[in-house]
N, C-alpha and C positions, 0 to 999 in steps of 0.2 A: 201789918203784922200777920203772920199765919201759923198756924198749928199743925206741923209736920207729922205726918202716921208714919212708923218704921216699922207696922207688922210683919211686912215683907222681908227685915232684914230679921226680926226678932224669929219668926217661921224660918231661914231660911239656917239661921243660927240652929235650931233647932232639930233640924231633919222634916221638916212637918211641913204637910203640904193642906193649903188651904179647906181641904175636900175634910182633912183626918182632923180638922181644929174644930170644922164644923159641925163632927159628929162628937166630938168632946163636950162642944159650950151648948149643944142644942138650937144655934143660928144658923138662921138657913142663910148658902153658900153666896145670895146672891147681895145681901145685907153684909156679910163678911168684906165680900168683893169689894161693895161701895167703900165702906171701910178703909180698905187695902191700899185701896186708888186715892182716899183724901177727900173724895168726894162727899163722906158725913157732915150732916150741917151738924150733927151732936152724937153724944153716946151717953147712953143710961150708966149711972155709977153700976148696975147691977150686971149690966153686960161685960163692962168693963174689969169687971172683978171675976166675973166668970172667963176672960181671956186670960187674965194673970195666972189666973190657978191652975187652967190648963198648962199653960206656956211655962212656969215655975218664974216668974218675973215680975217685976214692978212698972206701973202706971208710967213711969218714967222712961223705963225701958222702950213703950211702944209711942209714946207721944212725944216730941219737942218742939219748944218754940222759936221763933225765927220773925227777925226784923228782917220787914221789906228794901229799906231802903232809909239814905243820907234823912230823911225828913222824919221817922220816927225816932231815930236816935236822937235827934235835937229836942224830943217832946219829954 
């Protein structure tokens, strides 16, 4: 199972470029990036509510989830 990021498409929806979000939330550019790319092993609710508010969107909007494959469906 894995926890898909779509900041990428949610900024891109947007007009906003990575640089202009992170002088919005106050995180630096390079924790965004990690972000961006999937690579967070987590995100603080308080971050994450400081991207929405920016962004004008829901939790939902930047995050979804996703079965790996035949053997999590059967669980």
């Amino acid at each position: 199972m894995a926890i898909l990021v779509q900041l990428d498409d949610v900024l891109h929806d947007r007009r906003m470029t990575l640089t202009d979000l992170s002088g919005k939330v106050g995180i630096t550019l390079p924790n965004l990036s990690i972000l961006k790319t999937g690579k967070a092993r987590g995100i603080r609710f308080a971050t994450l509510e400081a991207i929405c508010d920016a962004l004008d969107c829901q939790p939902g909007d930047l995050l979804r989830f996703q079965r790996d494959g035949p053997a999590d469906e059967a669980a």
